[in-house]
C-alpha positions in Angstrom: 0.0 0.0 0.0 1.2 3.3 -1.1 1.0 6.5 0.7 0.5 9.7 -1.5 3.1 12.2 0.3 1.3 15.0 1.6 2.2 18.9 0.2 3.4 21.9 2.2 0.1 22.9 3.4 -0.8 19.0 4.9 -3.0 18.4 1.9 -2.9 15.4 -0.7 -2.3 17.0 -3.9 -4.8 16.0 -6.8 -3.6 14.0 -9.2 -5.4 15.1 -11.9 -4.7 18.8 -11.5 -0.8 19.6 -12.6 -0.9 22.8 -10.6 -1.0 20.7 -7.2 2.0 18.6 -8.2 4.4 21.6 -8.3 6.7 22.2 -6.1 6.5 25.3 -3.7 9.3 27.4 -4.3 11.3 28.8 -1.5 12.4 32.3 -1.5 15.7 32.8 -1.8 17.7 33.8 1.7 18.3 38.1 1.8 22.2 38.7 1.5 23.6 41.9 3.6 26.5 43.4 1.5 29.5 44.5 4.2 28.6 48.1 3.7 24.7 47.3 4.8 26.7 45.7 7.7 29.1 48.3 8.6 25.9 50.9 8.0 23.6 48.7 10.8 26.6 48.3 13.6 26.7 51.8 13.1 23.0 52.4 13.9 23.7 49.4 16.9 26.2 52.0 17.9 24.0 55.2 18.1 21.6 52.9 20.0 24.0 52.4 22.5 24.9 56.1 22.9 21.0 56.2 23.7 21.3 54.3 26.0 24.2 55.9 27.6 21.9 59.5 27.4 18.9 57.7 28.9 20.6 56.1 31.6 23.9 58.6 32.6 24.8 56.4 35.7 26.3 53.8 32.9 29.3 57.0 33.0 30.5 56.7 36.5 33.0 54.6 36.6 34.6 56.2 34.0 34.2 59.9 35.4 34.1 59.0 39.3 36.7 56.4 39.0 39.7 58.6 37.3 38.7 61.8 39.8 38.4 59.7 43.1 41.4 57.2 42.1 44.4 60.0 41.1 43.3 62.4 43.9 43.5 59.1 46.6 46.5 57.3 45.0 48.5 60.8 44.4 47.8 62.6 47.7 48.2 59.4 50.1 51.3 57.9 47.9 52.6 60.4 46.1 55.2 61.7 48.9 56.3 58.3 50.1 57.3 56.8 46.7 58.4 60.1 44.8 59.0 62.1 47.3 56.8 64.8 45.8 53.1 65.1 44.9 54.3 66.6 41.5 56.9 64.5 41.0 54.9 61.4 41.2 52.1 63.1 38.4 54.1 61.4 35.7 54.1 58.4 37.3 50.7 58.1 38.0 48.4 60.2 35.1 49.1 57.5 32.6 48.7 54.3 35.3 45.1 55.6 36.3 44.4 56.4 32.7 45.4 52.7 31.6 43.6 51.2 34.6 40.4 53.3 34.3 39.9 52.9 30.4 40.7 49.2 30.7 38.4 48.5 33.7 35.8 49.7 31.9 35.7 48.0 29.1 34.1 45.0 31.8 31.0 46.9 30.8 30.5 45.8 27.3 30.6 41.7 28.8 28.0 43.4 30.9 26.0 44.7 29.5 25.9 42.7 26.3 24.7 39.6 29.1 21.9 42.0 30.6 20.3 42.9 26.4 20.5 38.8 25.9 18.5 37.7 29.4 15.9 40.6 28.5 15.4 39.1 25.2 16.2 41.9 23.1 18.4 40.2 20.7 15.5 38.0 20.1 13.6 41.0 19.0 16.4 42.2 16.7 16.6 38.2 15.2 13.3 39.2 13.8 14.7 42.6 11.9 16.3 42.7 8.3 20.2 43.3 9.6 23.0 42.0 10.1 23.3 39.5 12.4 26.4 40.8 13.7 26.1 44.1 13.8 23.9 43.7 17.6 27.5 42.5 19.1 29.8 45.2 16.9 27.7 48.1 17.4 28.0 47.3 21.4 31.9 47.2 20.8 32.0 50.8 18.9 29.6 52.5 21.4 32.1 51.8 24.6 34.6 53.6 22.3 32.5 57.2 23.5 33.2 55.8 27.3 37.0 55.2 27.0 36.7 58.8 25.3 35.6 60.4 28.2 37.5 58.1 30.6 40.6 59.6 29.1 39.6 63.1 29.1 38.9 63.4 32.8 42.1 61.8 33.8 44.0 64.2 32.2 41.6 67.2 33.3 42.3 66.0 36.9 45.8 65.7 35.9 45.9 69.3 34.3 44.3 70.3 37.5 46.6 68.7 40.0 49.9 70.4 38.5 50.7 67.6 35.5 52.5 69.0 32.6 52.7 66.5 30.0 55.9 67.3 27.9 54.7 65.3 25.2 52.4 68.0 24.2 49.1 67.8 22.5 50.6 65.3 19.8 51.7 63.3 22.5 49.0 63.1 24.5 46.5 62.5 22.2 48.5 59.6 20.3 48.7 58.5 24.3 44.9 58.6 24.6 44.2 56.9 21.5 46.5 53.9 21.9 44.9 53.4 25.2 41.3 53.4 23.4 42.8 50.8 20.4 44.2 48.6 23.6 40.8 48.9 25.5 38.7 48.3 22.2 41.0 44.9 21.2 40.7 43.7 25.5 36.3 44.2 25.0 36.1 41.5 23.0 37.7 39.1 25.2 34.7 40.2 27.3 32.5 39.9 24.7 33.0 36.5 24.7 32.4 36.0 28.3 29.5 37.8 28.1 28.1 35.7 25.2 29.6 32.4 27.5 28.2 33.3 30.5 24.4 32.7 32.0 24.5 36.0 34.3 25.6 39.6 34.2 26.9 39.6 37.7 29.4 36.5 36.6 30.4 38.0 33.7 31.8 41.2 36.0 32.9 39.1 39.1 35.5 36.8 36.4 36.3 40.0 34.5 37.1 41.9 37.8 39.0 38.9 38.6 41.6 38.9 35.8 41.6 42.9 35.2 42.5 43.7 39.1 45.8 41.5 39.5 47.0 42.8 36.1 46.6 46.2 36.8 47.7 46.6 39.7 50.3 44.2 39.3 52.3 45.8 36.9 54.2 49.3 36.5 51.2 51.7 36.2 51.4 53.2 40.3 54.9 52.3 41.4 58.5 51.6 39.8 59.1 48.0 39.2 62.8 48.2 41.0 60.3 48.5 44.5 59.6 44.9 43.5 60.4 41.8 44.8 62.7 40.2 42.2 60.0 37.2 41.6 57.5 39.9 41.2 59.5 42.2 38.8 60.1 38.9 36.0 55.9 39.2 35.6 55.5 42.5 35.9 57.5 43.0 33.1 55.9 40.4 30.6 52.8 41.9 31.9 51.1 43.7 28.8 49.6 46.6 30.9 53.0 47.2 31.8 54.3 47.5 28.6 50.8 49.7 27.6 51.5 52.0 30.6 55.5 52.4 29.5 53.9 53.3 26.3 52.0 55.9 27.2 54.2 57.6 29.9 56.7 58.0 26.9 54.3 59.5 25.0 52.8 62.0 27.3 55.6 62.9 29.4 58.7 62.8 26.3 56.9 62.3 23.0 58.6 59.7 21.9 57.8 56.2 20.6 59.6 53.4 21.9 59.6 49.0 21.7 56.4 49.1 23.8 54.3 51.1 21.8 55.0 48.4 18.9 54.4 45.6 21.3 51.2 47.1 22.9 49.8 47.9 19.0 50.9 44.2 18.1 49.1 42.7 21.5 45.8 44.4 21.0 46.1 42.8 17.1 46.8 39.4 18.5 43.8 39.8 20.7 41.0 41.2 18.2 42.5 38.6 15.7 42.0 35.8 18.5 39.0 36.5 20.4 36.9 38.6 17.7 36.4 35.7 15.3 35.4 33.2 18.9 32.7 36.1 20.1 31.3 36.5 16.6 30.9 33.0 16.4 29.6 32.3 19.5 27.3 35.0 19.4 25.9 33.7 16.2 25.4 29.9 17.1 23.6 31.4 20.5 21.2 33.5 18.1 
């Protein structure tokens, strides 16, 4: 006994009538060119900006943090290790700018976790864009945050009596490689946040990692202080080298080996950990 096989709708087709034998077409699948990609990360962006306007609390840790950390860390160590409050400003601008922007690129793991539980990247599943462009528009809108991270350290650092003798070329090549660095180190929290079931984990892992580098490294005291076991990783440690980077920028203008090593490690990283978040975000979507 033979079974007729039933069409699309769940009706036997009729035989005798051609028309029901056909076969349904299927429309073809809606391609997005890469400038149709680029265009919706870009609207992704300006919806994260929104965000930031709609909900301004989202900007204190990157305009409390640089004010509350230089005024504590210069005033309470600045005489014991340099021996003078000015003296120490060097020292210290481009270590709480490095640890501020950095920090707060935990946010985009974050908050990326928090739009995924609410379920609004199942609403924008249903919208004609690019699938990607949810997850690079988050990326591009932290960029504004590590803006204004980087201009009130160096306000409060123009206020406390630093004098960057790098000049304005210096200081703003400074500012930018900090904002390349923290954009490549987001994506590694991308990922968590695309890995991970809950917001608060996402920040308490990403706190965990960011805290012993930073503060492990060259960016509030000299490494000759150090114990000798402590000195061989806080000089492999890349915030170290980013920090050397941008205190011989600011404070001489000059370029040296770990401005190269600090471009070439935020490279490695984007190169690494972009392609993993993109892909994970895609299977989980």
């Amino acid at each position: 006994m033979t079974t007729t096989p039933l069409t699309p709708t769940g009706l036997r087709p009729n035989r005798s009538d051609p028309q029901a034998t056909r076969a349904v077409p299927v429309p073809a699948a809606r391609t997005i060119s890469l400038e149709q990609t680029v265009r919706h990360s870009l609207t992704m962006a300006y919806r994260g900006l929104l965000k930031i306007r709609h909900n301004p609390e989202q900007l204190f840790d990157v305009t409390l943090q640089p004010i509350i950390f230089t005024v504590m860390f210069t005033y309470i160590f600045g005489g014991a290790i340099a021996g003078d409050i000015s003296a120490y400003l060097p020292t210290i601008i481009p270590g709480i700018l490095v640890q501020t922007v950095i920090t707060g690129s935990i946010v985009t793991g974050t908050q990326l976790r928090e739009d995924m539980d609410k379920g609004v990247f199942d609403r924008f599943k249903s919208l004609p864009i690019a699938r990607i462009s949810p997850l690079a528009g988050a990326l591009l809108a932290d960029v504004v945050r590590y803006a204004i991270a980087t201009t009130v350290t160096f306000i409060v650092g123009f206020a406390m009596g630093y004098r960057p003798a790098g000049g304005v070329v210096g200081v703003l090549v400074a500012a930018l490689l900090v904002m390349v660095c923290a954009f490549a180190i987001s994506w590694i929290f991308a990922l968590m946040g695309v890995l991970m079931n809950k917001a608060s984990s996402v920040q308490g892992v990403s706190m965990l990692v960011l805290f012993p580098l930073t503060f492990l490294s060259n960016a509030f005291v000299s490494v000759d202080t150090m114990p000798g076991w402590l000195q061989a990783f806080v000089k492999v440690n890349p915030v170290s080298h980013l920090v050397t980077a941008v205190r011989d920028l600011a404070n001489n203008g000059s370029i040296g080996v770990d401005f190269g090593l600090s471009l070439l490690g935020a490279a490695v990283i984007v190169a690494v950990f972009a392609p993993l978040a993109v892909r994970t975000y895609m299977r989980k979507t």
